[in-house]
C-alpha positions as CSV (number, residue, x, y, z in Angstrom):
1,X,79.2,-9.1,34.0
2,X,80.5,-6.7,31.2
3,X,80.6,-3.4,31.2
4,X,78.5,-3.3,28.1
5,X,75.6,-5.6,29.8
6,X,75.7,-3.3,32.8
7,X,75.7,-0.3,30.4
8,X,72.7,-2.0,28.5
9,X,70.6,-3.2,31.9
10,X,70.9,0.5,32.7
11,X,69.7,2.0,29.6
12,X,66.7,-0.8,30.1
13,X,65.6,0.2,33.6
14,X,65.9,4.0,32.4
15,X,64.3,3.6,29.7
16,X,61.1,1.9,32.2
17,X,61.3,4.7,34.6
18,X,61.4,7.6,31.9
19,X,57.9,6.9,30.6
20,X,56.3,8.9,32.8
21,X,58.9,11.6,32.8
22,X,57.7,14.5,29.2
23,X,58.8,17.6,28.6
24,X,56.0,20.1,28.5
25,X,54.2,20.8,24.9
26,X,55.4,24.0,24.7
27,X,58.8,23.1,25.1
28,X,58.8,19.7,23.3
29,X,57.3,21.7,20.0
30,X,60.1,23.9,20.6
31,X,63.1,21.8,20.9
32,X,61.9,19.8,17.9
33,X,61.3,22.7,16.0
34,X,65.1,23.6,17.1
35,X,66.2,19.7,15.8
36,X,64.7,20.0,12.6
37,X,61.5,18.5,13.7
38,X,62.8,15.9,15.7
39,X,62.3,14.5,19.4
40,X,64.8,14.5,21.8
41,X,65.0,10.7,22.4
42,X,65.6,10.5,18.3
43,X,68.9,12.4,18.4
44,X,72.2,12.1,19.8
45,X,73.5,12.9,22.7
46,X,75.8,16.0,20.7
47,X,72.7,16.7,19.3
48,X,70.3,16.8,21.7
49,X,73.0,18.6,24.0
50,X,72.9,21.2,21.3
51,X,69.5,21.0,20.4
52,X,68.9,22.4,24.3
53,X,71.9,25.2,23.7
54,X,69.4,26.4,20.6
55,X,66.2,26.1,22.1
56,X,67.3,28.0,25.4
57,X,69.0,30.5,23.8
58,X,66.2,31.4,21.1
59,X,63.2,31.2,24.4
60,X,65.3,33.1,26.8
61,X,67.2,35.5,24.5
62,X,70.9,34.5,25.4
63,X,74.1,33.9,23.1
64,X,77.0,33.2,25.8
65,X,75.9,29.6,26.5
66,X,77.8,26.0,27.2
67,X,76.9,22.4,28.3
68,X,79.2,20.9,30.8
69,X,79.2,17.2,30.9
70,X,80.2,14.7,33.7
71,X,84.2,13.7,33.7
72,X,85.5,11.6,36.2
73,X,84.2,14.3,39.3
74,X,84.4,17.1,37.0
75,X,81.7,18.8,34.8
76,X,83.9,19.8,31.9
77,X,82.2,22.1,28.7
78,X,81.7,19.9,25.8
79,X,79.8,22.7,23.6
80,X,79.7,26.1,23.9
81,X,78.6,29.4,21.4
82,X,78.7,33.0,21.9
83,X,81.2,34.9,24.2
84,X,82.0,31.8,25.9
85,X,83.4,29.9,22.9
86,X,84.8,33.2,21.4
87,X,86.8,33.2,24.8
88,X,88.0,30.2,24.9
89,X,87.1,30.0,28.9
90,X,88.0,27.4,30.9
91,X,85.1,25.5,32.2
92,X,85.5,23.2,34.5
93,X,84.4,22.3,38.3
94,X,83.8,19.7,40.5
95,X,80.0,17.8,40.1
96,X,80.2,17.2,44.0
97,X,80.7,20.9,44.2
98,X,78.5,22.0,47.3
99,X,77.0,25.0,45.6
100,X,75.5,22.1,42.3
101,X,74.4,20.3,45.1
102,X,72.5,23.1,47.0
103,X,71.3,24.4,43.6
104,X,70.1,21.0,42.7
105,X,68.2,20.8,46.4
106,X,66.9,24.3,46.0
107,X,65.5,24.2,42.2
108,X,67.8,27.0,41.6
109,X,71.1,28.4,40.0
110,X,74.0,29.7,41.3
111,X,76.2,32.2,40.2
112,X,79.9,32.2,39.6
113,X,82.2,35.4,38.7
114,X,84.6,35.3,36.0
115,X,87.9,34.7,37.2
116,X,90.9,36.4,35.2
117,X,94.0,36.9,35.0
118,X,96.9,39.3,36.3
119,X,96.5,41.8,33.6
120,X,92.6,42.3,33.7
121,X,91.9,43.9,30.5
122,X,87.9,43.7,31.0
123,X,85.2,43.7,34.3
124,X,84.7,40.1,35.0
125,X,81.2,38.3,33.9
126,X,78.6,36.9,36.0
127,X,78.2,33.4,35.1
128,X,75.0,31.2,35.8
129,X,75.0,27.5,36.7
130,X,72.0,25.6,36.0
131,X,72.6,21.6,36.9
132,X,71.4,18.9,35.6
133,X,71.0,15.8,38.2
134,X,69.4,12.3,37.8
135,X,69.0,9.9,40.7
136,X,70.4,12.8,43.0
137,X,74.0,12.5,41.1
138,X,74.9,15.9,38.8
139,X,75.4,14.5,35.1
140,X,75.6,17.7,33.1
141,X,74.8,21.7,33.5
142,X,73.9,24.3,31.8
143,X,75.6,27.4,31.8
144,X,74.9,30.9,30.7
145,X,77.2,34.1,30.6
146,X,74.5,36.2,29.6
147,X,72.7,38.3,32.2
148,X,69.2,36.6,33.2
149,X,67.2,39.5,33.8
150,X,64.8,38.4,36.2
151,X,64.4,35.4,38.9
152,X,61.9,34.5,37.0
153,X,62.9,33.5,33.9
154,X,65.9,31.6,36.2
155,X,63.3,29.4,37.8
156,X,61.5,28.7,34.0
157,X,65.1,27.8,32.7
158,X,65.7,25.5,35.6
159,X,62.8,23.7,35.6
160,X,63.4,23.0,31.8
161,X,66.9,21.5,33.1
162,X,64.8,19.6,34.9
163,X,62.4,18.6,32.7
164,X,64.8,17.3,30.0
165,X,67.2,15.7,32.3
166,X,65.3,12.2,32.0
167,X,65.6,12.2,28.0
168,X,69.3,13.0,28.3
169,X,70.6,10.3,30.5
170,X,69.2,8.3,28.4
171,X,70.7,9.5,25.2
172,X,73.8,9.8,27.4
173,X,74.0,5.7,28.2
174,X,72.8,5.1,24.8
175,X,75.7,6.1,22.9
176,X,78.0,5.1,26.4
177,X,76.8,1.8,25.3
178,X,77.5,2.3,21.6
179,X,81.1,3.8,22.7
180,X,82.0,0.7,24.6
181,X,80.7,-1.8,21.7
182,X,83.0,-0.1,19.4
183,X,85.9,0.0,21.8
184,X,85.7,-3.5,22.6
185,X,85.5,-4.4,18.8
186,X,88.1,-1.8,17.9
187,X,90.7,-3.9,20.6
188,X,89.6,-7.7,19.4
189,X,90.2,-6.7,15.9
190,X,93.2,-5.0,16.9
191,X,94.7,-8.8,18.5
192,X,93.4,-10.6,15.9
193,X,95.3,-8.5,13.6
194,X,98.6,-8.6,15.1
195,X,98.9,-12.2,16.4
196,X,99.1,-12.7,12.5
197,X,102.0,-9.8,12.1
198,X,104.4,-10.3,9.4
199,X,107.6,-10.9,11.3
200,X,109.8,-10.3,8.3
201,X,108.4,-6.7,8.1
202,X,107.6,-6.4,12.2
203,X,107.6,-2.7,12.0
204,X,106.1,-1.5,9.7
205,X,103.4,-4.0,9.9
206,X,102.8,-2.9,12.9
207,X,102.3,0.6,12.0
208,X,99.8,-0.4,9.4
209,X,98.0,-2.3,11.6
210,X,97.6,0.7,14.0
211,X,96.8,2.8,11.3
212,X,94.3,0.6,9.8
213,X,92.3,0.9,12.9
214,X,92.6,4.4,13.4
215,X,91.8,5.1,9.6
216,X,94.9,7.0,9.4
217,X,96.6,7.4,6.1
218,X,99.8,7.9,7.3
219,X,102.0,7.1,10.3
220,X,105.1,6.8,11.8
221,X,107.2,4.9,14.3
222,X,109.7,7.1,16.2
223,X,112.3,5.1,18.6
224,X,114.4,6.8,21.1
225,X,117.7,5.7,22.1
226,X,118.2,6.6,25.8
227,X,122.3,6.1,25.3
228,X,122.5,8.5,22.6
229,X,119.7,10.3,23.2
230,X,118.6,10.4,19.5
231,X,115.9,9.3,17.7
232,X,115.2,6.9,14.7
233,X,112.3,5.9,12.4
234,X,111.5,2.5,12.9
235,X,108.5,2.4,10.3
236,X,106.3,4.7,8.3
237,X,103.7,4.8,5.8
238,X,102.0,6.3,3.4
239,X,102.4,9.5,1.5
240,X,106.3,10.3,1.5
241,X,107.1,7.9,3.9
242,X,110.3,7.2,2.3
243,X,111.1,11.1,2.8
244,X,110.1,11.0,6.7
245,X,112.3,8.0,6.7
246,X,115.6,9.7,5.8
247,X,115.0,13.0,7.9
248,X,117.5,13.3,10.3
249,X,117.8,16.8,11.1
250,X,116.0,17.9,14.7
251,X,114.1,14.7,14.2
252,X,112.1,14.0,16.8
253,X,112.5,17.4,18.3
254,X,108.9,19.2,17.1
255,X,106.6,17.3,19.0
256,X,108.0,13.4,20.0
257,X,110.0,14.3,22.3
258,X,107.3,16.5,24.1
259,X,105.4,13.7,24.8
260,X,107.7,11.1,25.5
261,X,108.9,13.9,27.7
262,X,105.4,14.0,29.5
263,X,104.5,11.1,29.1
264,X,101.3,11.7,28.4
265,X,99.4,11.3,24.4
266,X,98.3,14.8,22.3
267,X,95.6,14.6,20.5
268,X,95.3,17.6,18.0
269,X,92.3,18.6,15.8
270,X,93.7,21.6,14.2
271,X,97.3,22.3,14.7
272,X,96.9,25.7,13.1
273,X,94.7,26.6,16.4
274,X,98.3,25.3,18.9
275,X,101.9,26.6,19.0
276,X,103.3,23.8,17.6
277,X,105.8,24.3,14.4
278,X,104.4,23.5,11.4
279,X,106.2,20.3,9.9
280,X,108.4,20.5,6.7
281,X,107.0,21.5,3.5
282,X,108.0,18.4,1.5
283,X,105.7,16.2,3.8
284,X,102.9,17.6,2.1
285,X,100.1,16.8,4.7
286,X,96.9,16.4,4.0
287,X,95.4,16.9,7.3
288,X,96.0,19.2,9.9
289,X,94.9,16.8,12.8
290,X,96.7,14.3,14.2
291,X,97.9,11.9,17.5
292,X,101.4,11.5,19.1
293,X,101.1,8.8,21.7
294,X,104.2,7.9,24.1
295,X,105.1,4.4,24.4
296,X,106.9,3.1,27.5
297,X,106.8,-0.1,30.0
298,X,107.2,0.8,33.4
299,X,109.7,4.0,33.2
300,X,110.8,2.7,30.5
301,X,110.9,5.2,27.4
302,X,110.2,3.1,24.2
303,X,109.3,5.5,21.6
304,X,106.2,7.7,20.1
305,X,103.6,6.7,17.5
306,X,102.3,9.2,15.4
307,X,99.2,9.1,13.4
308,X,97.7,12.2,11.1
309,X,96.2,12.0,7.5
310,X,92.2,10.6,9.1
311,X,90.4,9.2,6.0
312,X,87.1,11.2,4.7
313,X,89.7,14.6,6.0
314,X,88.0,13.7,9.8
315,X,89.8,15.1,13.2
316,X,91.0,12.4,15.7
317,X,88.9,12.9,18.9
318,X,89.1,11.6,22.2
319,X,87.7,8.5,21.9
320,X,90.5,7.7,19.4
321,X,92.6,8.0,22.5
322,X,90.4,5.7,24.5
323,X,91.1,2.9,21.5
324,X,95.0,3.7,21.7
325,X,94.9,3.3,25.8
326,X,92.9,0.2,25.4
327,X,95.5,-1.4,22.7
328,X,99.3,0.5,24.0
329,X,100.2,-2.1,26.9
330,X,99.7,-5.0,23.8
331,X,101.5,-2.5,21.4
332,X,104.2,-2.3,24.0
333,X,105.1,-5.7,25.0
334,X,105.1,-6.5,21.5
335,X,107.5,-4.4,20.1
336,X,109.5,-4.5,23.5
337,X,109.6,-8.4,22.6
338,X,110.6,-7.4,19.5
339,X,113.3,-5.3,20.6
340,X,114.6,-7.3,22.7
341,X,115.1,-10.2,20.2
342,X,116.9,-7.9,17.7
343,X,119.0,-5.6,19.7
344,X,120.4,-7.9,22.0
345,X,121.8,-10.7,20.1
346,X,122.3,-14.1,19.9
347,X,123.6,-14.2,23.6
348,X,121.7,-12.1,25.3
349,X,118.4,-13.1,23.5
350,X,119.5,-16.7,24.6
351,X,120.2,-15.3,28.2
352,X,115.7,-15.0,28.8
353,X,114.7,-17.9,26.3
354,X,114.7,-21.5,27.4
355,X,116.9,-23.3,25.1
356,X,114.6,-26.5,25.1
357,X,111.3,-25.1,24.6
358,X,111.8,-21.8,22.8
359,X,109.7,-19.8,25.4
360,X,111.0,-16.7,27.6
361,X,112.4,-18.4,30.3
362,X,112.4,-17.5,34.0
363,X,114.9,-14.2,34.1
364,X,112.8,-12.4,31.8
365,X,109.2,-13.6,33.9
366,X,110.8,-12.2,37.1
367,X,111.5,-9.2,35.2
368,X,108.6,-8.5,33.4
369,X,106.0,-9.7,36.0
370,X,106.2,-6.5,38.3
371,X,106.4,-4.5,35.5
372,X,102.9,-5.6,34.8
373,X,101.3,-5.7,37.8
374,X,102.7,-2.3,38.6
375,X,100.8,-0.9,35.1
376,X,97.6,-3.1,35.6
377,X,97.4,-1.6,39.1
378,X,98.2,2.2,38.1
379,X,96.2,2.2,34.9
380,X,93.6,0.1,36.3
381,X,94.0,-2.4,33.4
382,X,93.0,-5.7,33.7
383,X,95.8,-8.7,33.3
384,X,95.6,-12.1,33.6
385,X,98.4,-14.5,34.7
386,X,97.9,-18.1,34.4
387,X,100.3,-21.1,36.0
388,X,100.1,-24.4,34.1
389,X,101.2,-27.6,35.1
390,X,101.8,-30.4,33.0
391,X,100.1,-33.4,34.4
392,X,102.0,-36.9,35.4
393,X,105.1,-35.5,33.8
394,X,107.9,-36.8,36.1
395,X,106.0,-40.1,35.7
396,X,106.2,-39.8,31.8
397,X,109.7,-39.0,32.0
398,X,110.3,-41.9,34.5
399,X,108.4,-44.6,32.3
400,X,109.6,-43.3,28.2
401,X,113.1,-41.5,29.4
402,X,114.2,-37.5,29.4
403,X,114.6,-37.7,25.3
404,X,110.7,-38.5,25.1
405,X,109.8,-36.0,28.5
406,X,111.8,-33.2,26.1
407,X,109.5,-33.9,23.1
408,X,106.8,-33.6,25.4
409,X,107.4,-30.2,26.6
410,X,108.1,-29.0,23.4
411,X,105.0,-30.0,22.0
412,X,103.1,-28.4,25.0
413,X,104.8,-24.7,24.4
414,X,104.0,-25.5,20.5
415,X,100.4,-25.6,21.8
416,X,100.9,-22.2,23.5
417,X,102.5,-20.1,21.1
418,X,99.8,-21.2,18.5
419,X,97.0,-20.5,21.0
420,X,98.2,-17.1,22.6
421,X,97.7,-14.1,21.0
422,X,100.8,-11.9,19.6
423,X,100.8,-9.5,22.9
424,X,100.5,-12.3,25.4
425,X,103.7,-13.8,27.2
426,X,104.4,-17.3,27.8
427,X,107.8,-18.6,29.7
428,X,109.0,-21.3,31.4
């Protein structure tokens, strides 16, 4: 079963057991007074989420607020106004963290002081935790940096917690659902576009193709050359392309080589807000967002794809990253594929392709099969590796001789490369 079917069975049986679950009419005409007269369960999650940061801060008379939402086994702040976005805090902790649990157990909040910083320019703040669980697992918390002045008024917030925590898983596998439609859409459009590439124009058509999917305006292709530890632009487009493709001074040096470095994409919404250098004038930018995402197979460093420019002036965001993790290990055998048939010439391209058939031949397969299996296994990627045999064929040979067993074979891998898509593999 899919992830989206499992998503969508779980939204149904919420959606069941949250009937008799309402949020009191005081605080219903409230919140939807905060959401512009509507419901919870007609927003979405972002909104509702701030919808509640509104509501709680006009009832209880608080400005430092923010919403921590689940991460892995972290609660990590998603939204945040008042001191505690002005500061810039790092919110983070575990959602298995005792002290949620006890809290959670106890109807209550805890409280957390500020933790600083060698210098300690100010008296740390007394933060308050107020979690959110459903089905006895913590999905999201409220926090508030503001002092509560009474236990009261920390009992009425947390039973609000309480009270909307029904509507908000809901909201929250509602647009999980949505997320994982588009994602799985965003990666079959994504094959179906490159196992037509042009091969005349590999790179840059490739770059399109990425960019097409990001709704980027412009992009780049940056290869690095682990013998002489430079860089070149394989492929760029868009605005002053031809200009990014003749740079050669420091290339690579602001921010590609940082992440090839690390290993690890950067996604930036604002580069003004980072201590990044600000690119050369003459590229003329548009946007002041953009992605730089590593490519390499195994330890392998490939190269960096950069994408900036976002059509309608949007800022890339983090599920743009979950669509380039979802697509990279295609992006990467391809153009390692690619590589590999134009850098190594005639006789070493001949060297991992079977002469007869055309196909990657056995060296390369006992090369590039751990590889795989090594990324599926660390990413947690699925892969799929499929032995074929070709029925009766010693027969066939026996009975019409080797000339007519050859045309055979051929005719089978003609049948492969015309069925597989431009990132799978197929050897003999």
């Amino acid at each position: 079963m899919s992830v989206a079917a499992n998503l969508n069975d779980a939204l149904k049986n919420y959606l069941l057991t949250a009937l008799s679950v309402k949020l009191t009419k005081q605080n219903s005409e409230e919140i939807e007074e905060s959401s512009e007269g509507h419901s919870l369960l007609d927003l979405t999650y972002p909104q509702a989420c701030e919808s509640i940061l509104q509501f709680v801060s006009r009832r209880y008379s608080v400005s430092a607020l923010a919403w921590l939402e689940r991460r892995g086994n972290r609660l990590e702040a998603v939204f945040a106004s008042g001191r505690l976005h002005s500061q810039q805090m790092q919110l983070s902790i575990p959602a298995d963290d005792r002290r949620l649990l006890d809290a959670v157990k106890r109807r209550i909040s805890f409280e957390l002081r500020e933790q600083q910083g060698a210098e300690k320019t100010r008296a740390p703040q007394l933060i308050s935790f107020f979690p959110v669980a459903v089905g006895g697992e913590i999905r999201s918390a409220l926090i508030i940096g503001d002092e509560i002045s009474s236990e009261n008024k920390k009992r009425h917030i947390s039973r609000f917690c309480r009270t909307v925590a029904s509507e908000l898983e809901i909201l929250r596998l509602r647009e999980e659902l949505d997320r994982r439609g588009r994602l799985e859409r965003a990666v079959q459009k994504f094959n179906e576009s490159v196992k037509d590439i042009d091969t005349d124009d590999f790179w840059s058509s490739l770059v399109q193709t990425c960019a097409e999917l990001m709704r980027a305006e412009r992009g780049s292709l940056l290869i690095f050359d682990e013998k002489s530890n430079s860089w070149s632009a394989k492929a760029a487009i868009g605005a002053h392309a031809p200009v990014f493709k003749k740079e050669r001074e420091n290339f690579g040096e602001r921010i590609a080589q940082k992440v090839l470095q690390n290993g690890k994409p950067l996604v930036v919404e604002d580069v003004r807000e980072t201590e990044i250098f600000a690119a050369p004038a003459e590229w003329n930018y548009k946007s002041n967002s953009f992605i730089s995402y590593p490519i390499m197979i195994g330890r392998r460093k490939i190269g960096v794809l950069n994408l900036t420019d976002r059509a309608a002036g949007e800022n890339f965001s983090e599920f743009d990253l979950e669509i380039l993790n979802a697509i990279m290990p295609q992006l990467a055998v391809l153009m390692h594929s690619a590589m590999l048939k134009r850098k190594a010439g005639e006789f070493e391209q001949l060297s991992v392709t079977d002469a007869l058939t055309g196909l990657l031949n056995r060296l390369y397969l006992d090369e590039r099969l751990p590889e795989e299996i090594r990324r599926s296994n660390r990413e947690d990627f699925p892969m799929s590796f499929m032995m074929i045999d070709v029925d009766d064929f010693k027969s066939y040979n026996d009975d019409f001789g080797h000339a007519e067993g050859d045309k055979a074979l051929k005719l089978v891998a003609l049948c492969l490369k015309d069925t597989l898509r431009g990132a799978d593999v197929a050897a003999r």
